[in-house]
N, C-alpha and C positions, 0 to 999 in steps of 0.2 A: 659497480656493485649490483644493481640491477638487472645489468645482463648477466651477471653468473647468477642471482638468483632464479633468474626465470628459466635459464639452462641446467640447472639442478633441478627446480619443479619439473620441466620438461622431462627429462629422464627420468623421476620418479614415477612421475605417469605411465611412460613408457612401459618400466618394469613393472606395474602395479597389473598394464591392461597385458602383458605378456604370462603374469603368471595367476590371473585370470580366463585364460583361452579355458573353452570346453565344446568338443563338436557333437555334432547331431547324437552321434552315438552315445557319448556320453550322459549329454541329458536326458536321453531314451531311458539306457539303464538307470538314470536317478531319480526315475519315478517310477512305485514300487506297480502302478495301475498296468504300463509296458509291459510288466512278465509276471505280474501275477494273474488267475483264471477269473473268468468273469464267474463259469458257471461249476469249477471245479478246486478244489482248496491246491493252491501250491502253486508251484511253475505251470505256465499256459504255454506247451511247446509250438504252437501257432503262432505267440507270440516274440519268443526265443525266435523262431526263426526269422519272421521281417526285421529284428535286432542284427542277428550273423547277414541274413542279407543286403542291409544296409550300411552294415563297415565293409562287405565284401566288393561293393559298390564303390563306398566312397574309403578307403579305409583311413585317410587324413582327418577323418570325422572322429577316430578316438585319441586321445590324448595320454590316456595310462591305462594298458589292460592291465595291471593291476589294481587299480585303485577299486574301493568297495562299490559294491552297487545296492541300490536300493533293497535288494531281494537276498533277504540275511545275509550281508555282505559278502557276496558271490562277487569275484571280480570276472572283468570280461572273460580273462581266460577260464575260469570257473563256472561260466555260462557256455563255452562254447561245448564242454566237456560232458556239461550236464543236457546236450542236447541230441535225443533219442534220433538216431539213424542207423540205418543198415551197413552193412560190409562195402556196401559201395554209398558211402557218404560223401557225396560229391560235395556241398558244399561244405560242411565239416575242412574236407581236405583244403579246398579253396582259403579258408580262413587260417586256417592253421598254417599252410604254407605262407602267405602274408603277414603272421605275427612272429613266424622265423626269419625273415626277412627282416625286420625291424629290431636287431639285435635281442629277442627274445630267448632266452636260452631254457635248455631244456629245463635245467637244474631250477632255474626261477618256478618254472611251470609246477613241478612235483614238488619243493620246498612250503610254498605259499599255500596256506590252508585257508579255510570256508570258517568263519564262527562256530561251527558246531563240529570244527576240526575234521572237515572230510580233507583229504588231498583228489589228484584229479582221479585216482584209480576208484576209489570210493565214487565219484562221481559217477564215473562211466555206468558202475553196476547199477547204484539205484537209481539211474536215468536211460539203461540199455543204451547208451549209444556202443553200438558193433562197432563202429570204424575208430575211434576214438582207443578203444581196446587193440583193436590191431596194430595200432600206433603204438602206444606203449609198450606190443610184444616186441616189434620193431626194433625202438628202443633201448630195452632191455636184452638183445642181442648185442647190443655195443658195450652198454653200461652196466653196472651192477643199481638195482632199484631193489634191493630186498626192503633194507630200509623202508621203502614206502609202500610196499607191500604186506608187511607187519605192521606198519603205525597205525594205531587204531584210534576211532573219534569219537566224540563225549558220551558216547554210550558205551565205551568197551569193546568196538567193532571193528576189526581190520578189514581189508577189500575182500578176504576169503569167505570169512563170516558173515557179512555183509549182502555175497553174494550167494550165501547158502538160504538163508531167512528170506531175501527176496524171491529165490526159487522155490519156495515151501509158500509165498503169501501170495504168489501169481500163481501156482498151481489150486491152491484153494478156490482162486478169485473167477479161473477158467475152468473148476472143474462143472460148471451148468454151462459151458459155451466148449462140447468136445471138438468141433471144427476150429475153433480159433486155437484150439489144443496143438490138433493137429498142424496148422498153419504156420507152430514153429515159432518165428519171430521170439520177443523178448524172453519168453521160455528159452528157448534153443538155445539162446545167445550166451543164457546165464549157465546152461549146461557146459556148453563149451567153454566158458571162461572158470568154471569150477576143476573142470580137465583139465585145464589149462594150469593153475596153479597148484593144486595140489600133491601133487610130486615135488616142489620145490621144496630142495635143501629146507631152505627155512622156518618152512610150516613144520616139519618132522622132528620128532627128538630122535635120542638115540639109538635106538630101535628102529627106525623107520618109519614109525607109524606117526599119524596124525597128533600134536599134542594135546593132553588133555582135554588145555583149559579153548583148544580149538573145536573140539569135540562138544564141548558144553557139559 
């Protein structure tokens, strides 16, 4: 009676310390000080990035890229999304091929939404990440994603919209720095991703034109 007792503690233990595991990365993202700015309100993409390059490193350090992170419950996929790089985002790509690899499917990625109901396309725009966008153009030559291309988050905003207002509040923001105007970058990026969907089916009624309530 005592050995099966202490052989059932033992296995409860076990399972208790197993479904307790959390690696580097995880505890990273579940303190909010990791990704938020010290000297600016919101995501510190300085520190998004020692985040992406430390599961890039180690990537057995995260245990669920879904699960919430401290930063309004942004899950890791949700942070890799929301992190600002160019057309050639190497590490972007780096992580994202690693969390395809871990049986991460595409579907989980664009389903799972942010508390404030962004999905990853939402992301991409109000965080410019270019390569991240490219991805999901990618993508959406396989699949159909209108669906999350029209889903709009607790403001009423689809990724179109989204990406209209954000190129109206950075043109504002650059119109006293015309060189960095010029210089393209997340300006450019939101041009071309507003090209980019616009003609789609989905945004148009019948007519063709843009609807309405897309219009404002």
């Amino acid at each position: 009676m005592f050995i099966f007792l202490l052989l059932l503690l033992t296995n409860c233990s076990s399972n208790i310390s197993v479904g307790k595991f959390k690696g580097k990365v995880d505890d990273l993202i579940s303190e909010t000080r990791n990704l938020w700015g010290d000297k600016v309100w919101g995501l510190d993409q300085s520190k998004l990035r020692r985040v992406i390059e430390e599961f890039v490193s180690n990537p057995n350090e995260l245990e669920d890229p879904f699960a919430p992170a401290a930063y309004n419950d942004f899950s890791f996929v949700h942070l890799l999304f929301a992190l600002k790089c160019d057309e050639e985002g190497g590490l972007f790509d780096k992580a994202y091929e690693i969390l395809t690899q871990r049986e991460v499917t595409e579907e989980e990625m664009f389903d799972l939404k942010t508390i404030l109901d962004y999905n990853i396309i939402h992301l991409v725009m109000d965080y410019g990440n270019h390569r991240g966008f490219e991805k999901i153009k990618e993508i959406a030559e396989r699949k159909d994603l209108s669906q999350y291309f029209i889903s709009i988050n607790s403001l009423g905003r689809d990724p179109f919209m989204l990406a209209c207002l954000s190129l109206v509040a950075r043109f504002m923001d650059f119109c006293g720095n015309p060189e960095e105007f010029r210089n393209g970058g997340t300006i450019l990026f939101l041009k071309e991703a507003i090209q980019y969907m616009a003609p789609k089916r989905y945004f148009l009624n019948e007519q063709g034109s843009l609807n309405v309530d897309m219009m404002g």
